[in-house]
C-alpha positions in Angstrom: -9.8 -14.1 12.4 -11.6 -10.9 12.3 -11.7 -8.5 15.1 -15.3 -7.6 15.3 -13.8 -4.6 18.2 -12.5 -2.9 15.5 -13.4 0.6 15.4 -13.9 1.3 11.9 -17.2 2.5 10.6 -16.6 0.8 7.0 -14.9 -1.6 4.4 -13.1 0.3 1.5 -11.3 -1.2 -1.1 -8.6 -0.1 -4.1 -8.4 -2.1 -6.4 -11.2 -4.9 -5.9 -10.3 -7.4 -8.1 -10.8 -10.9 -7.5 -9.1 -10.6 -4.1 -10.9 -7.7 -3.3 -14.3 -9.4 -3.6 -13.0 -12.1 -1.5 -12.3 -10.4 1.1 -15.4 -8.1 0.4 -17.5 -11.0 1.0 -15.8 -12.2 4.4 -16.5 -8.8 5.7 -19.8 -8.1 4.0 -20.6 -12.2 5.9 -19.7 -10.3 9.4 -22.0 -7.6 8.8 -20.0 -5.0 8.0 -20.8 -2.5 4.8 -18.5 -2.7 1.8 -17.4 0.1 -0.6 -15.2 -0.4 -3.9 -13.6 2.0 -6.1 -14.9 1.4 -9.9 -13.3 2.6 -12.7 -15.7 1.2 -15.3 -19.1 0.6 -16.2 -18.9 -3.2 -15.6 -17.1 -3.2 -12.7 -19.9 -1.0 -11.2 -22.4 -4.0 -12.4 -20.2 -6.5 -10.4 -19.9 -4.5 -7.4 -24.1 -4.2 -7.7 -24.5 -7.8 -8.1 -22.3 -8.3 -5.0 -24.0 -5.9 -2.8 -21.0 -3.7 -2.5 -20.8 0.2 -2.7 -19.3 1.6 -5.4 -17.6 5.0 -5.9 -16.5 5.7 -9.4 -13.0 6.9 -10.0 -9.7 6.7 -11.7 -6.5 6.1 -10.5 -4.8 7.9 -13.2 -6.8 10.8 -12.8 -6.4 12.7 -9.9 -9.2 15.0 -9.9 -11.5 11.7 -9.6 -10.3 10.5 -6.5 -11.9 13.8 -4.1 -14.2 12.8 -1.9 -13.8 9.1 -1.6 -15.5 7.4 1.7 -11.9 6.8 2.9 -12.8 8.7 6.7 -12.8 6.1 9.4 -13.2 2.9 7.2 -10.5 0.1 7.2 -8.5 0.6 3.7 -7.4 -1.9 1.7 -5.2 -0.7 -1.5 -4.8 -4.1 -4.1 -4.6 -1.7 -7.2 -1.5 -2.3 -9.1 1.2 0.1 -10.1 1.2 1.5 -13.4 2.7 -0.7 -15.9 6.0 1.3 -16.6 8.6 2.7 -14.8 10.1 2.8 -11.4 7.5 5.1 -9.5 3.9 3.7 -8.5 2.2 7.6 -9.2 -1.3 5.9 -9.0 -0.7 5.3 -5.0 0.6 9.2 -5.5 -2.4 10.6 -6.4 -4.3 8.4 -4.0 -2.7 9.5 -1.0 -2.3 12.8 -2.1 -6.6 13.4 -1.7 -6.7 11.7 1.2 -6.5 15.0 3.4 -7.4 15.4 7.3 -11.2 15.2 6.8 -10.6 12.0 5.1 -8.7 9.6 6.8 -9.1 5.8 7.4 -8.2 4.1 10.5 -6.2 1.7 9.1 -4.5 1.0 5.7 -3.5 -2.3 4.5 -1.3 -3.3 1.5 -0.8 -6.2 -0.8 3.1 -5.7 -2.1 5.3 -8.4 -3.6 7.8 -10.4 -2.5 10.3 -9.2 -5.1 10.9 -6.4 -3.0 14.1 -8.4 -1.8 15.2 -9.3 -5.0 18.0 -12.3 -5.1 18.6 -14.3 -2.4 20.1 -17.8 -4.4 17.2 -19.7 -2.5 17.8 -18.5 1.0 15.4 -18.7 3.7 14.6 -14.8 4.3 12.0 -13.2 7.0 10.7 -9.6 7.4 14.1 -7.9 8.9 15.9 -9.2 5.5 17.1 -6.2 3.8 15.3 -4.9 0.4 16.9 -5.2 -2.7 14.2 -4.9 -5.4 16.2 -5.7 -9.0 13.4 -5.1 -11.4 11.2 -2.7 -12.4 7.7 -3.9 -10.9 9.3 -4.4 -8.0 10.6 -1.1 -7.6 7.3 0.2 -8.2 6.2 -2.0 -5.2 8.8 -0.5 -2.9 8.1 3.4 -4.0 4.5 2.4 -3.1 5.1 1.2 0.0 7.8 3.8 0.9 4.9 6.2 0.2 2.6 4.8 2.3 5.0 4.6 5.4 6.1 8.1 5.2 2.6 9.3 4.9 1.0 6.9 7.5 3.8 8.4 10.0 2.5 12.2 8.8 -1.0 11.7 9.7 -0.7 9.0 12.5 -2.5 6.3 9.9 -1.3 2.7 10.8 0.0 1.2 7.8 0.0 -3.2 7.3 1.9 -4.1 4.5 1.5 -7.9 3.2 4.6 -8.8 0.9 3.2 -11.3 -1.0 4.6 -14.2 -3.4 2.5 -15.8 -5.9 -1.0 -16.5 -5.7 -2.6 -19.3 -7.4 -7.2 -20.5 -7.3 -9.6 -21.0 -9.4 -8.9 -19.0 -13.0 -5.6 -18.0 -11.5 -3.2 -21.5 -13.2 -1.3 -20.9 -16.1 -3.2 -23.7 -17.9 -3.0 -22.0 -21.5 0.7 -21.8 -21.0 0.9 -25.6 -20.4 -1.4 -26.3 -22.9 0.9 -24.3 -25.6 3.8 -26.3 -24.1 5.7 -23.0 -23.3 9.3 -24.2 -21.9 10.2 -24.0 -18.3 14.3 -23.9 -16.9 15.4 -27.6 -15.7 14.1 -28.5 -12.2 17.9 -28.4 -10.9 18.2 -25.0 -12.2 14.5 -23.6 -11.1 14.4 -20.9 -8.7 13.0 -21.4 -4.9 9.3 -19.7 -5.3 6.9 -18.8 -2.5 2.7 -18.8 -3.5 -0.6 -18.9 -1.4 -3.9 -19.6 -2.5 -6.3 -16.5 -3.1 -8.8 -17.8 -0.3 -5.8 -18.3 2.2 -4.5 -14.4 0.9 -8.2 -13.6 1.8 -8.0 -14.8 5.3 -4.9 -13.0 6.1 -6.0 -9.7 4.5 -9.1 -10.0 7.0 -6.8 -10.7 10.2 -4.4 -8.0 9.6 -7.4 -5.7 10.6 -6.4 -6.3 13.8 -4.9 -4.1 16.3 -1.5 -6.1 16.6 -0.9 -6.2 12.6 -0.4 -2.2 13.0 2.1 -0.7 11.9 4.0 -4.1 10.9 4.7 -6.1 7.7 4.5 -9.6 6.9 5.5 -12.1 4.4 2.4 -14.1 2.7 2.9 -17.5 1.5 1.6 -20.9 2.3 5.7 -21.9 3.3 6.0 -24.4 1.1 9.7 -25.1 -0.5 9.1 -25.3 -3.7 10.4 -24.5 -6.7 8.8 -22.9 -10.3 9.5 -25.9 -12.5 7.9 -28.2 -9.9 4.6 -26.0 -9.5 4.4 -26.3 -13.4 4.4 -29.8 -13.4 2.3 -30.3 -10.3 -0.6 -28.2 -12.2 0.2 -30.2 -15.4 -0.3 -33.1 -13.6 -3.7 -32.8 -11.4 -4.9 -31.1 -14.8 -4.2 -34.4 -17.2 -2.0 -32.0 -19.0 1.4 -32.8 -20.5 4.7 -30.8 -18.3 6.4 -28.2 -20.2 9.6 -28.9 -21.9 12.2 -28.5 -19.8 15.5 -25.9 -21.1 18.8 -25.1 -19.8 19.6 -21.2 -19.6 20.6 -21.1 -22.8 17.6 -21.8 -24.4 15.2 -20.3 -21.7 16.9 -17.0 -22.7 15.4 -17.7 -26.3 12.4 -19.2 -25.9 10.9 -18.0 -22.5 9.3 -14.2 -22.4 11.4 -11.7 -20.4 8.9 -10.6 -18.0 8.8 -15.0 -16.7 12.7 -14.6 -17.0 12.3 -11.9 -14.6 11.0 -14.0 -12.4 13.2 -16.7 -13.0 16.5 -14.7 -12.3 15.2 -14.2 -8.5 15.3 -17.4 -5.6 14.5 -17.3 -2.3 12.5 -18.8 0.4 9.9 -16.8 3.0 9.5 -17.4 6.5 5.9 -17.3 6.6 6.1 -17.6 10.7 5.5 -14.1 11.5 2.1 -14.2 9.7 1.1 -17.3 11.2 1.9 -16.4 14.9 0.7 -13.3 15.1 -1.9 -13.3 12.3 -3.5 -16.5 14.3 -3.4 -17.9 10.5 -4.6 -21.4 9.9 -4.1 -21.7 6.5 -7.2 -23.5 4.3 -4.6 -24.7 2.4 -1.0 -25.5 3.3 0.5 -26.9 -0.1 -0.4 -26.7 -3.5 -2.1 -29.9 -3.7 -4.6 -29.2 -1.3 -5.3 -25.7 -2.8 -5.5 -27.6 -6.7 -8.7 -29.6 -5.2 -10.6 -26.1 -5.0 -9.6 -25.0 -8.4 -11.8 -27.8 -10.7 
């Protein structure tokens, strides 16, 4: 749902990846002019092709980021974290050269679920408490630590989306299947949350609203699921044989350590919150639905 009430005088994204462009084109279909960070020569060409403003800069370099069109336009930071560490210093930089005379009206960010961390498969809502246990998740909680302190310092309204994983078209881990890359037992899977990109899309464009201020909300198409099971549902409407399946033992030998990461952490999200107040009805409510859009 978009509030076309809104008082902002422009669209700027961070970070406009392949949700960025999706939710550049639901704006740009309402009429409103879109601007994009570039840091590259061929993302500039995309951004072109797309009809979307482009202002070419670097998150990793400071100097770069004066002077963005950041007054009065609803903000949307995607851009990931650096790589490393426990600190996100691109969202660092980026709020540090966004001084008075440059201010949006409203800043909205895509975080990660992991910010809780553990929860053995528990349902969990937006007043659980965060435990982040890994690295990128950390880095995901410094970020948005950052951006509350600083939205309360110059009386910016901050939405934060915590976000589990998103699946659509070129986003399924069809090579992985295809190289038959183990997966844990379905009894010993972890509880995962996802949502389709288009659906992630949607509620990016409704948190513009005036309620969605100031708040944060879990993203996820509430489905109970678990990893093993979206593996083989993928291998499945893809003719593709389902992973092996391994008990811990093995996993810890045979699977990478960034999935293991993943695998370590269970828990469910009460996706309620967005729905309700978000006015969310979502394009696609389980995985099966969402796989139709992705041949």
């Amino acid at each position: 749902m978009i509030d076309k009430d809104k008082p902002f005088k422009h669209v700027l994204i961070i970070g406009c990846g392949d949700i960025g462009l999706r939710v550049a084109k639901i704006w740009k279909k309402a009429s409103k002019s879109v601007f994009a960070l570039a840091r590259s020569e061929s993302s500039i060409d995309l951004f072109r092709q797309q009809h979307i403003h482009t202002c070419q800069a670097d998150l990793d370099d400071p100097e770069s980021l004066r002077h963005l069109p950041s007054k009065q336009s609803l903000l949307y930071y995607f851009a990931p974290p650096p790589a490393t560490g426990q600190k996100d210093s691109r969202m660092t930089h980026f709020l540090e050269n966004l001084d008075a005379e440059h201010l949006p009206t409203h800043l909205i960010y895509i975080s990660t679920s992991g910010v809780y961390g553990d929860h053995g498969g528990e349902l969990i809502n937006e007043q659980t408490a965060v435990n982040p246990q890994v690295d990128r998740a950390k880095r995901r909680y410094h970020a948005e630590q950052q951006l509350q302190q600083w939205g309360e310092q110059k009386a910016v309204p901050i939405t934060i989306l915590r976000v589990g994983g998103i699946y659509g078209p070129e986003r399924l881990p069809l090579q992985r299947l295809k190289d038959q890359i183990p997966m844990l037992h379905e009894n010993l899977s972890p509880q995962t949350n996802r949502i389709h990109a288009d659906d992630l899309a949607q509620v990016c464009v409704a948190a513009a609203s005036e309620k969605a201020e100031g708040e944060i909300y879990n993203v996820s198409d509430g489905t109970n699921s678990n990893m093993t099971e979206y593996f083989n549902t993928i291998a499945d409407f893809c003719n593709l044989p389902r992973p092996p399946l391994v008990d811990w033992d093995e996993a810890e030998k045979t699977i990478s350590k960034g999935m293991l990461s993943y695998l370590k952490e269970s828990r469910q999200m009460d996706n309620s919150k967005m729905l309700n107040e978000l006015e969310i009805e979502l394009i696609y409510p389980t995985l099966k639905d969402g796989l139709k859009s992705c041949t």
